[in-house]
PQR file with spaces between the fields and no chain letter, atoms N, CA, C, O and H, PARSE charges and radii, in Angstrom:
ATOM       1  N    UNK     1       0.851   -1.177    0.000 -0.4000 1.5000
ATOM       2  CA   UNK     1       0.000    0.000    0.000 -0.0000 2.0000
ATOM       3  C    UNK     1       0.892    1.234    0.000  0.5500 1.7000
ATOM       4  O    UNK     1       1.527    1.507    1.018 -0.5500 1.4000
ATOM       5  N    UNK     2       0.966    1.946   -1.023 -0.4000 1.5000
ATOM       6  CA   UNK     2       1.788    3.481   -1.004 -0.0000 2.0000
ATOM       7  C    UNK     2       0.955    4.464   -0.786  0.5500 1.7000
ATOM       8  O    UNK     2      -0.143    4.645   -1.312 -0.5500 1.4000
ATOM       9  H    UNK     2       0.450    1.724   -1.851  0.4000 1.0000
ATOM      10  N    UNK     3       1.748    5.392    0.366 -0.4000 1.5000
ATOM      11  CA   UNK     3       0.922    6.274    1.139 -0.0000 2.0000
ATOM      12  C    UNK     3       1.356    7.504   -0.248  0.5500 1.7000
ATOM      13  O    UNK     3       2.234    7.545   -1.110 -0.5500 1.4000
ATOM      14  H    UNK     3       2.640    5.245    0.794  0.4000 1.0000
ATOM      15  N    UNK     4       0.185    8.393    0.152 -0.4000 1.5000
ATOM      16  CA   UNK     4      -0.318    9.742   -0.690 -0.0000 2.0000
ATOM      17  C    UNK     4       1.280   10.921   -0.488  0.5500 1.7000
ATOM      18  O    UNK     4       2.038   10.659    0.446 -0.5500 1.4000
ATOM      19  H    UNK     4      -0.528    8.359    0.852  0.4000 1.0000
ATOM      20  N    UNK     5       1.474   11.621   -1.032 -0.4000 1.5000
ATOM      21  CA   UNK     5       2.542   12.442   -0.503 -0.0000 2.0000
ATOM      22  C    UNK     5       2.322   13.457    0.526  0.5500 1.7000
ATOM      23  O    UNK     5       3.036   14.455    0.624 -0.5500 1.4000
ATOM      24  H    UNK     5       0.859   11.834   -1.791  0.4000 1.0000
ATOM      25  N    UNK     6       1.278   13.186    1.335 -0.4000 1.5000
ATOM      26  CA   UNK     6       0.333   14.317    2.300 -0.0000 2.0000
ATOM      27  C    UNK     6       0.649   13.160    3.633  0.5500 1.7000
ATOM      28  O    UNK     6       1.246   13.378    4.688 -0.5500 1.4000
ATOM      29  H    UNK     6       0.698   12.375    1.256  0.4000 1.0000
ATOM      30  N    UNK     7       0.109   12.078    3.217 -0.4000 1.5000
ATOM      31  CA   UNK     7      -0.019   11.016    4.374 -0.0000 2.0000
ATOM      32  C    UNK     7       1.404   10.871    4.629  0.5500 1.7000
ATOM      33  O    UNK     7       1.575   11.113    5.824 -0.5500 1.4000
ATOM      34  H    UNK     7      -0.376   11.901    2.361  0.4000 1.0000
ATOM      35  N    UNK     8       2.460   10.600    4.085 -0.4000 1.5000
ATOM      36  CA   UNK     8       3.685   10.430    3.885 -0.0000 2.0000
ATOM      37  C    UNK     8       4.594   11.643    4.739  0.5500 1.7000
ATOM      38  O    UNK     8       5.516   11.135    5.377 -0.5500 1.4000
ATOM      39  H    UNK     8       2.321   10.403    3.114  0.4000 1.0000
ATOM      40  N    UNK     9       4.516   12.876    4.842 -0.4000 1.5000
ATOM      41  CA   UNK     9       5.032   14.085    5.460 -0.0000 2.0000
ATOM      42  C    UNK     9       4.227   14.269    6.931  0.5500 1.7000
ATOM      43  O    UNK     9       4.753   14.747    7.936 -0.5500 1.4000
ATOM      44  H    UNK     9       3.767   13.288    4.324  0.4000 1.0000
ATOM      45  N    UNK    10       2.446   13.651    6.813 -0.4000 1.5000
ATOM      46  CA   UNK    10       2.437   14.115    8.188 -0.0000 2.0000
ATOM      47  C    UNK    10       2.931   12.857    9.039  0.5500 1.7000
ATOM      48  O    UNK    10       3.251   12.978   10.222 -0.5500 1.4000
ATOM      49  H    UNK    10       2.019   13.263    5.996  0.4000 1.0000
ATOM      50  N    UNK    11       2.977   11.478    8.263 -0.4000 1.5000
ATOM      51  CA   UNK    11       3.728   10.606    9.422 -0.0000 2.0000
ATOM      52  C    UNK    11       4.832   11.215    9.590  0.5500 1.7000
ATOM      53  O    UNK    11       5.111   11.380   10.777 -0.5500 1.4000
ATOM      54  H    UNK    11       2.718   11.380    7.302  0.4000 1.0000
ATOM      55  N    UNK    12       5.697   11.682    8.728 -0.4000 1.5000
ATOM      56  CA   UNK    12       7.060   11.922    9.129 -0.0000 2.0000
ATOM      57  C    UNK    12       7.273   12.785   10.565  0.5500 1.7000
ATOM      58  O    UNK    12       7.708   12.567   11.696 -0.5500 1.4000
ATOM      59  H    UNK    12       5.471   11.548    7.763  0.4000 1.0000
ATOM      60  N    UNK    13       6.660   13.964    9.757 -0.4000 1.5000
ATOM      61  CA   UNK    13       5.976   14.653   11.513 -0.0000 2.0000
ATOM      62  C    UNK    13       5.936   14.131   12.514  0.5500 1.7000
ATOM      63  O    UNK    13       6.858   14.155   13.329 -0.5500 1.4000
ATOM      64  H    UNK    13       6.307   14.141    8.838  0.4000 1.0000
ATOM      65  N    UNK    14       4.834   13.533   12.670 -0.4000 1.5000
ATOM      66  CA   UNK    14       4.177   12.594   13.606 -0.0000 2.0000
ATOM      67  C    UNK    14       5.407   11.825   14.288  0.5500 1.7000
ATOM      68  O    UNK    14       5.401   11.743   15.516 -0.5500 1.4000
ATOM      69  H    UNK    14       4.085   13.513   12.008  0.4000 1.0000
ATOM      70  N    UNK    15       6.615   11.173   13.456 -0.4000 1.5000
ATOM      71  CA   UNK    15       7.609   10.965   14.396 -0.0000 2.0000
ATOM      72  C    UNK    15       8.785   11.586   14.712  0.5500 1.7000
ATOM      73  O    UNK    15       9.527   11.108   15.571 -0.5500 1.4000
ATOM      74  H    UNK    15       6.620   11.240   12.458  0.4000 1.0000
ATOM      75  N    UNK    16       9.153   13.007   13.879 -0.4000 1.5000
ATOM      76  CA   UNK    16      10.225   13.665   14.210 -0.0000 2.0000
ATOM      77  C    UNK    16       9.664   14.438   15.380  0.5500 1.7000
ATOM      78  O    UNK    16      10.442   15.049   16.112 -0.5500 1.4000
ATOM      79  H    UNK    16       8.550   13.394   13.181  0.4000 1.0000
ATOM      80  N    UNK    17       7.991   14.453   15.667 -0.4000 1.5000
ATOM      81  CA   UNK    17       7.233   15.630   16.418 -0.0000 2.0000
ATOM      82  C    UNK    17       8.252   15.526   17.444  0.5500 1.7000
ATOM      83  O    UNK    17       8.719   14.392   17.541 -0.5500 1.4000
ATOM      84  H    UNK    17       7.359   13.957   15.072  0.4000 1.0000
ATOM      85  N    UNK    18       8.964   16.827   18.634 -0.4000 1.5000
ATOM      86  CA   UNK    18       9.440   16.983   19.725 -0.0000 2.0000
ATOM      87  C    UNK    18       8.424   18.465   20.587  0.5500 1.7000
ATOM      88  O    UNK    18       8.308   19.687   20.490 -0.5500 1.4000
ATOM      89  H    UNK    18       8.584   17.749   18.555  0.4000 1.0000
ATOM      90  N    UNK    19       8.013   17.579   21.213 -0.4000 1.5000
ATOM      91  CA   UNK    19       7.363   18.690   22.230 -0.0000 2.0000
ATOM      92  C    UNK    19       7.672   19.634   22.621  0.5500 1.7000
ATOM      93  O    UNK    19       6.904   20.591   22.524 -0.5500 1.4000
ATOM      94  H    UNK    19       8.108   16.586   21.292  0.4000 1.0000
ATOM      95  N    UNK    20       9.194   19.799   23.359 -0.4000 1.5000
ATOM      96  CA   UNK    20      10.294   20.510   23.445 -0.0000 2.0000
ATOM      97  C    UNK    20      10.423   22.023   22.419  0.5500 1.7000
ATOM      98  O    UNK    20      10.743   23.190   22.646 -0.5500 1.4000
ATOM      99  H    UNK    20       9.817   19.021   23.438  0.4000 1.0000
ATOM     100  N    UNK    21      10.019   21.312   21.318 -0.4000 1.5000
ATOM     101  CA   UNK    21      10.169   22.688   20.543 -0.0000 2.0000
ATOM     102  C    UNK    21       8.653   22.973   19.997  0.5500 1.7000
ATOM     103  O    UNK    21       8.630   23.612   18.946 -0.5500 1.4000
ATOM     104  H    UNK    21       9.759   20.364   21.134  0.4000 1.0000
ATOM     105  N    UNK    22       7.782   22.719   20.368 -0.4000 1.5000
ATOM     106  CA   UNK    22       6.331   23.134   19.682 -0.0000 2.0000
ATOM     107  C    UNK    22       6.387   24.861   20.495  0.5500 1.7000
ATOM     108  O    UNK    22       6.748   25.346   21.568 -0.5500 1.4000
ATOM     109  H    UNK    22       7.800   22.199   21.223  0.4000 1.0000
ATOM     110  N    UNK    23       5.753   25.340   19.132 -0.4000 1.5000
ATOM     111  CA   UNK    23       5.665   26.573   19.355 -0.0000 2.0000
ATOM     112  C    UNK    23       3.744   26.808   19.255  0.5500 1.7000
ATOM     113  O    UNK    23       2.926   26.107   18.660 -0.5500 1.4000
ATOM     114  H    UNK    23       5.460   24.946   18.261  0.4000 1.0000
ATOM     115  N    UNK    24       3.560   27.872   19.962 -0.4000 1.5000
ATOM     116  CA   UNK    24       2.466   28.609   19.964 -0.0000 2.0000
ATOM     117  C    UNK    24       1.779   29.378   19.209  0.5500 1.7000
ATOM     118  O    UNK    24       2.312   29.375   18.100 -0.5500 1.4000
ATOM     119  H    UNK    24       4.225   28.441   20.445  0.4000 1.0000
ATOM     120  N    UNK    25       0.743   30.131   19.228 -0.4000 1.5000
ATOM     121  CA   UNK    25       0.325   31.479   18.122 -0.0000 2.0000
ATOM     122  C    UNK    25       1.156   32.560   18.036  0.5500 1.7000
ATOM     123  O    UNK    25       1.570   33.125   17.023 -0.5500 1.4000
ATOM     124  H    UNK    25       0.310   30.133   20.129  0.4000 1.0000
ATOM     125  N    UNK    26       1.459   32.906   19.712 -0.4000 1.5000
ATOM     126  CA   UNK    26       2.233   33.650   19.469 -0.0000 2.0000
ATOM     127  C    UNK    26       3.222   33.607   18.960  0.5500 1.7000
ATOM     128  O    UNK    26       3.321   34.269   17.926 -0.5500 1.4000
ATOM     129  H    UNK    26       1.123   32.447   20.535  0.4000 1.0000
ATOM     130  N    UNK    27       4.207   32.960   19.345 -0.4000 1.5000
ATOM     131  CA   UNK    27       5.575   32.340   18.776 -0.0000 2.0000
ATOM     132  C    UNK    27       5.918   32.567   17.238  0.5500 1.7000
ATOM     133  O    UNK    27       6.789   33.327   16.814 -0.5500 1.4000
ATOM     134  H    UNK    27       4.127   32.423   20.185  0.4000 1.0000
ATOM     135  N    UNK    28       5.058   31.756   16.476 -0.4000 1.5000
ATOM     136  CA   UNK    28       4.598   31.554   15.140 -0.0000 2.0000
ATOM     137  C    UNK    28       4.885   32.977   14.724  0.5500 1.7000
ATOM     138  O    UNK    28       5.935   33.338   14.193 -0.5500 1.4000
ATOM     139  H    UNK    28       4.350   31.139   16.821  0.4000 1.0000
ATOM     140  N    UNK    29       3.588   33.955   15.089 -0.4000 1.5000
ATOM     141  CA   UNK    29       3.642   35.059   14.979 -0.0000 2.0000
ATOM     142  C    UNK    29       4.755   35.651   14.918  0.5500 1.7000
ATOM     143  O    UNK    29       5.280   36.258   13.985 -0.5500 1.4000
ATOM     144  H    UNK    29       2.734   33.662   15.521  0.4000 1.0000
ATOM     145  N    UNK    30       5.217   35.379   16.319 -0.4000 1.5000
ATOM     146  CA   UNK    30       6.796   36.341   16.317 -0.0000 2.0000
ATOM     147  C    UNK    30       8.146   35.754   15.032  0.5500 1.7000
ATOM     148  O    UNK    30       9.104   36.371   14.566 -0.5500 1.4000
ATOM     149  H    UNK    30       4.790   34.886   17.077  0.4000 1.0000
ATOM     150  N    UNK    31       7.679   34.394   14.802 -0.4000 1.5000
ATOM     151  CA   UNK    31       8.616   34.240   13.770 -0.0000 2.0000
ATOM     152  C    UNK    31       8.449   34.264   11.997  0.5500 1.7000
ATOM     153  O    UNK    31       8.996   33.789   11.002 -0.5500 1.4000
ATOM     154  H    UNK    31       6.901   33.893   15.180  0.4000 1.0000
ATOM     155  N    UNK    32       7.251   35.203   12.391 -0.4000 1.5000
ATOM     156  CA   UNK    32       6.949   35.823   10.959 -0.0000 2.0000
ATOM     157  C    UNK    32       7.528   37.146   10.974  0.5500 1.7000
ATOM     158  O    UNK    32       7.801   37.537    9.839 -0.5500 1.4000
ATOM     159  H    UNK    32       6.807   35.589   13.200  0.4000 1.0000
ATOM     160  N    UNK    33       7.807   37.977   11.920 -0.4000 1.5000
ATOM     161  CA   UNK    33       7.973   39.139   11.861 -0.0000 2.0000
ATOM     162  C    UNK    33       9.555   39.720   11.991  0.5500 1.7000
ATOM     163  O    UNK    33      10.046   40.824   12.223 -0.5500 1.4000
ATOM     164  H    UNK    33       7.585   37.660   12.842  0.4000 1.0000
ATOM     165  N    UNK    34      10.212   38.035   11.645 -0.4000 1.5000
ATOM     166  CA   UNK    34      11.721   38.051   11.432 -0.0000 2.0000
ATOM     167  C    UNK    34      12.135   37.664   10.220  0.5500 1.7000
ATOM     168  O    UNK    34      13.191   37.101    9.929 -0.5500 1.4000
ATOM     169  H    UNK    34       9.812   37.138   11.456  0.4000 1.0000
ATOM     170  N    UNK    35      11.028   38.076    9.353 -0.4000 1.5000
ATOM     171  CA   UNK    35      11.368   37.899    7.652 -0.0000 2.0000
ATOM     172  C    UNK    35      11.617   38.724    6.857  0.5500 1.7000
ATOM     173  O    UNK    35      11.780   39.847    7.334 -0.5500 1.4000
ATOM     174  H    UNK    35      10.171   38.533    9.590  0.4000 1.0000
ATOM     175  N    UNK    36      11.727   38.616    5.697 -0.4000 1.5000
ATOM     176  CA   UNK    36      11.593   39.624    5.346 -0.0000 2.0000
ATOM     177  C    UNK    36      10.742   40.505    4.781  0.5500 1.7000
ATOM     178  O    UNK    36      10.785   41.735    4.767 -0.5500 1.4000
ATOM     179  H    UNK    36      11.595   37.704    5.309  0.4000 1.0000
ATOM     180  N    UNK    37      10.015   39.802    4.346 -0.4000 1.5000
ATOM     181  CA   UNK    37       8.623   39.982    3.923 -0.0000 2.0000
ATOM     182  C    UNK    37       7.771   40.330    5.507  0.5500 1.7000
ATOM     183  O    UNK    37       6.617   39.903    5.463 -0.5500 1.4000
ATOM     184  H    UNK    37       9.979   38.803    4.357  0.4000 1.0000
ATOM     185  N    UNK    38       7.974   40.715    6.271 -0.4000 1.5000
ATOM     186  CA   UNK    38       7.692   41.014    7.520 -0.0000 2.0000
ATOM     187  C    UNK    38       6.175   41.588    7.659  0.5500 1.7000
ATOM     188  O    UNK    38       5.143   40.945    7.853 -0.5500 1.4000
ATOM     189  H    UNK    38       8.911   41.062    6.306  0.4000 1.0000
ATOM     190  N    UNK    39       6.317   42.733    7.531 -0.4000 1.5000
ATOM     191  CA   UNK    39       4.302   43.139    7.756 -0.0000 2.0000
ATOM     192  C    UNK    39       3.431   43.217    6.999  0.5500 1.7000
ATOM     193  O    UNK    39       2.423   43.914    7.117 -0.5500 1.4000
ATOM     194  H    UNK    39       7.155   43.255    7.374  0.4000 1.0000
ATOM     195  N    UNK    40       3.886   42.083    5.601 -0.4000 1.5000
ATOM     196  CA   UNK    40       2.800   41.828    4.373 -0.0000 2.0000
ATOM     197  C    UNK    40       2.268   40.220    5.109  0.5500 1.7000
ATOM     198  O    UNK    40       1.084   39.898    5.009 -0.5500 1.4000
ATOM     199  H    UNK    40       4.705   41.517    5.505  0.4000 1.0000
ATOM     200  N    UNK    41       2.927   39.621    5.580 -0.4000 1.5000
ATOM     201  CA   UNK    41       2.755   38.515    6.133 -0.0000 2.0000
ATOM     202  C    UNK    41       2.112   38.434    7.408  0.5500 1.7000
ATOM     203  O    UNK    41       1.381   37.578    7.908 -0.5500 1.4000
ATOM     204  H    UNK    41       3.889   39.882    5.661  0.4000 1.0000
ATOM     205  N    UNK    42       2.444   39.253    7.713 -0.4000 1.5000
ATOM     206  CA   UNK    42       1.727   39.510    9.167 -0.0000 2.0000
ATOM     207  C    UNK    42       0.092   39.886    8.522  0.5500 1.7000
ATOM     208  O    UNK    42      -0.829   39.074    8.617 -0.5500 1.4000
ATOM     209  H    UNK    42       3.037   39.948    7.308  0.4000 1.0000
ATOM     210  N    UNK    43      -0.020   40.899    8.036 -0.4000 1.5000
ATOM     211  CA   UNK    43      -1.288   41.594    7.526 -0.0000 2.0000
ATOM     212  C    UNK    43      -2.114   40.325    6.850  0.5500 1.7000
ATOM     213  O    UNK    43      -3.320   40.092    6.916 -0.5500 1.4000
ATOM     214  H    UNK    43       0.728   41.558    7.959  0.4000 1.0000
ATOM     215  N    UNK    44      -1.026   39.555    6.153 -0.4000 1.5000
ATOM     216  CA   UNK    44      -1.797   38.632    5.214 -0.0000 2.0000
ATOM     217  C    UNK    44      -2.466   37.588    6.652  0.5500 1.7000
ATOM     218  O    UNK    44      -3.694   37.520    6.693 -0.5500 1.4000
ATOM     219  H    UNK    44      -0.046   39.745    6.100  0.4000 1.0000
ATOM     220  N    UNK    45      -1.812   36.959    7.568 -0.4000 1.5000
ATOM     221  CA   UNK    45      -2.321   36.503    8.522 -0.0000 2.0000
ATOM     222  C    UNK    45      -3.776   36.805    9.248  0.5500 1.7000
ATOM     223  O    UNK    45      -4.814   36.143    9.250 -0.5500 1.4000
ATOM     224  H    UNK    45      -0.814   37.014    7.534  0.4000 1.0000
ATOM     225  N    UNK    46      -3.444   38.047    9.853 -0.4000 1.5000
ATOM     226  CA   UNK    46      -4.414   38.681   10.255 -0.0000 2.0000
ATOM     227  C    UNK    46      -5.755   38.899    9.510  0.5500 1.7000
ATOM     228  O    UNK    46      -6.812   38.776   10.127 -0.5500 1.4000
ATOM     229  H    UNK    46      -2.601   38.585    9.852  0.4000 1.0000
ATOM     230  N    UNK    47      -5.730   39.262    8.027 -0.4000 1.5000
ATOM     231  CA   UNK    47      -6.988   39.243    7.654 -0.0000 2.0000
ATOM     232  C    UNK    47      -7.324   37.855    7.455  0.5500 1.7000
ATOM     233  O    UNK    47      -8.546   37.774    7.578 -0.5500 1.4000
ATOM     234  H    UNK    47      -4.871   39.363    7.525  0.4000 1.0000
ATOM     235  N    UNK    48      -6.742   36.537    7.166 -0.4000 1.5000
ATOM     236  CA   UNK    48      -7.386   35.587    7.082 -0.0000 2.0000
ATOM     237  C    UNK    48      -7.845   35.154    8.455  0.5500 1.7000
ATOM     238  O    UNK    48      -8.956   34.630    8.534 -0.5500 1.4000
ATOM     239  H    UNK    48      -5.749   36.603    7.065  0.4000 1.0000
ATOM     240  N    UNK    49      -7.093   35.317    9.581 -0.4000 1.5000
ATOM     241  CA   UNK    49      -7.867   35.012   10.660 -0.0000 2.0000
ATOM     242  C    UNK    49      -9.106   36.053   10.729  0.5500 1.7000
ATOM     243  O    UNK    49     -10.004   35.323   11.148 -0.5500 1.4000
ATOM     244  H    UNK    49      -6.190   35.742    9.516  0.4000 1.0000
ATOM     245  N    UNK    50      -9.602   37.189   10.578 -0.4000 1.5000
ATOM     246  CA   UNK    50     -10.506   37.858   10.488 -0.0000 2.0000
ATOM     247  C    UNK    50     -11.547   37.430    9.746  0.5500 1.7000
ATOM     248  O    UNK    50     -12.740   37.365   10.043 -0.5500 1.4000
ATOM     249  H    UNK    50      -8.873   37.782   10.237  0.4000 1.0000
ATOM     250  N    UNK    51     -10.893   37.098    8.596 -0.4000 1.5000
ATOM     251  CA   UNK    51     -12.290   36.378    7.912 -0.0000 2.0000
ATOM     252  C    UNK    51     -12.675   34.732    8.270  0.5500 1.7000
ATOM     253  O    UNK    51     -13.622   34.152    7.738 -0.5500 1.4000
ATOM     254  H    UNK    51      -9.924   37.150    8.355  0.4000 1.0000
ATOM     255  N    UNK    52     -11.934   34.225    9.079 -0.4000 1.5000
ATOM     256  CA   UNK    52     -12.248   33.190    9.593 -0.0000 2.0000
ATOM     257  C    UNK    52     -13.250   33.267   10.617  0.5500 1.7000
ATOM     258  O    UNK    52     -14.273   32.585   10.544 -0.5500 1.4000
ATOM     259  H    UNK    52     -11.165   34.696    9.511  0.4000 1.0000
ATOM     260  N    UNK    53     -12.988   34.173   11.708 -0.4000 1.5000
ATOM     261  CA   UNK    53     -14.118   34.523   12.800 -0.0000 2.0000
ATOM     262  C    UNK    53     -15.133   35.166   11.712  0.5500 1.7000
ATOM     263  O    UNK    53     -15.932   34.230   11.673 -0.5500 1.4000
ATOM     264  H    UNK    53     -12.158   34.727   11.767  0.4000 1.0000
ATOM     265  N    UNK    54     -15.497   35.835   11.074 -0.4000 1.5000
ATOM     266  CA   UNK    54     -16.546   35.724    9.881 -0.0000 2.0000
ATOM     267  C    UNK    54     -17.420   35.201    9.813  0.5500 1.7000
ATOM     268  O    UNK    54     -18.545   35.230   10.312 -0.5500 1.4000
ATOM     269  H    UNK    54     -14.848   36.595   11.106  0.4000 1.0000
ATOM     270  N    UNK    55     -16.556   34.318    8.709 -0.4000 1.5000
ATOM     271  CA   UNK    55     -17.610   32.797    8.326 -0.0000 2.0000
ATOM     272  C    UNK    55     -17.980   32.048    9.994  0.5500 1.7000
ATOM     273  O    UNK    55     -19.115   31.997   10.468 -0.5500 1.4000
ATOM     274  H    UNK    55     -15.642   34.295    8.304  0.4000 1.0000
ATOM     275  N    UNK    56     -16.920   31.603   10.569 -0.4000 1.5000
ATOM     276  CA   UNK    56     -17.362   31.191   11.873 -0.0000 2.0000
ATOM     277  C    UNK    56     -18.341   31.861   12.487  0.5500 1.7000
ATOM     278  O    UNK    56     -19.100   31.125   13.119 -0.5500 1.4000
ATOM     279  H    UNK    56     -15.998   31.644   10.184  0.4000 1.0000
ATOM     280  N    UNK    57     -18.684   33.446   12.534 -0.4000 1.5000
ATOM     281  CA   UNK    57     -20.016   33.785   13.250 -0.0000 2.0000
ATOM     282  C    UNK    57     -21.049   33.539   11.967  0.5500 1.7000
ATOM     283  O    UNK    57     -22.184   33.422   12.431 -0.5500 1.4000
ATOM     284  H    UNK    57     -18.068   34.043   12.021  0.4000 1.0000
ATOM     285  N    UNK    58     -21.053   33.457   10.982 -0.4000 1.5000
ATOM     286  CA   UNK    58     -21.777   33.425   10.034 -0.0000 2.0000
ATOM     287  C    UNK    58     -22.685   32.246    9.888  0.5500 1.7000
ATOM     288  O    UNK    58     -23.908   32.198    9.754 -0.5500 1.4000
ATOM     289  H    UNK    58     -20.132   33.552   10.606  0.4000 1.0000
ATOM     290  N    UNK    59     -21.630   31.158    9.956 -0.4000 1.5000
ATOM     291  CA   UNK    59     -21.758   29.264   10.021 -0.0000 2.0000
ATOM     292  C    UNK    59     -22.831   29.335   11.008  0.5500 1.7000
ATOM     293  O    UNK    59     -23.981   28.951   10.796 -0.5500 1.4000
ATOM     294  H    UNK    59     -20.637   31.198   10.064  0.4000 1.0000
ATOM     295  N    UNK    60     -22.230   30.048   12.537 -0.4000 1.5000
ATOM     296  CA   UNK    60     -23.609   29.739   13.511 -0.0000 2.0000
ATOM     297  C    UNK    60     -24.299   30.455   13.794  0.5500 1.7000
ATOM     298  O    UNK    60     -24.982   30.329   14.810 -0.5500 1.4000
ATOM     299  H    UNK    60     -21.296   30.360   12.709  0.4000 1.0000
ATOM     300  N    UNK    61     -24.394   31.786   12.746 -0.4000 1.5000
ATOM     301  CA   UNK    61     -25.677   32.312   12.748 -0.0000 2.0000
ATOM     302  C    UNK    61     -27.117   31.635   11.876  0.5500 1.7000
ATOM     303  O    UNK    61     -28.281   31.463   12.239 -0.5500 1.4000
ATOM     304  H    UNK    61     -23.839   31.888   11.920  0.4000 1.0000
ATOM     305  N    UNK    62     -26.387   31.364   10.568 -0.4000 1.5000
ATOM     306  CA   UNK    62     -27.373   31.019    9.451 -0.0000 2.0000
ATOM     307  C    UNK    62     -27.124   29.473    9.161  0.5500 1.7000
ATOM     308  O    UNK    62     -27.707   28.979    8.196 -0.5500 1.4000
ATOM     309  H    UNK    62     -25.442   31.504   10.273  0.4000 1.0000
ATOM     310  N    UNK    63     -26.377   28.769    9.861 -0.4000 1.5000
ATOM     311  CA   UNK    63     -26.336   27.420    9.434 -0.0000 2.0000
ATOM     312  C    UNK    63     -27.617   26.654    9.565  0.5500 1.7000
ATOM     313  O    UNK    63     -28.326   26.809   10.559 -0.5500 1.4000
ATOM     314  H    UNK    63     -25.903   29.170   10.645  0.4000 1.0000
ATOM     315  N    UNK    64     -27.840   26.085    8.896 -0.4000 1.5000
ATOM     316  CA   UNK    64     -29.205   25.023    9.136 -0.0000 2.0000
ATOM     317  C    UNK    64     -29.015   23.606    9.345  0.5500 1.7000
ATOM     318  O    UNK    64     -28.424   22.904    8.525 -0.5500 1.4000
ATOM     319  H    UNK    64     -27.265   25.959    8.088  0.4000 1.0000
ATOM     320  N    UNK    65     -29.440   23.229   10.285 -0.4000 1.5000
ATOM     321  CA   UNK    65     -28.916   22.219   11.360 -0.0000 2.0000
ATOM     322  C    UNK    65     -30.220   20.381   10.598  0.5500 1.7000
ATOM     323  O    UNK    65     -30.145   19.292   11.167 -0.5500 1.4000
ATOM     324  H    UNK    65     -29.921   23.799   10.951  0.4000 1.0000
């Protein structure tokens, strides 16, 4: 059975994972803002999380169950 090239990278993950170094939102964050592309990336972040809470109030305003 040959795994997909998706299934294949997140096992790899899955066993290089070290707890030790898992980073956070913030974190993440802060290591976007050591690029160079620095506050297009940031901005680009931010509005997709914005439009995520969006649709998310949207989903459970008008969703039909």
């Amino acid at each position: 059975m040959a795994l997909s090239w998706w299934e294949d990278h997140f096992l790899a993950a899955a066993v290089r994972f070290d707890p030790d170094e898992a980073k956070g939102v913030d974190a993440t964050l802060r290591s976007f803002a050591q690029t160079p592309a620095e506050p297009w990336l940031l901005v680009a972040v931010a509005i997709r999380l914005i439009l995520f809470g969006v649709f998310s109030f949207a989903s459970a305003r008008w969703r039909l169950l």
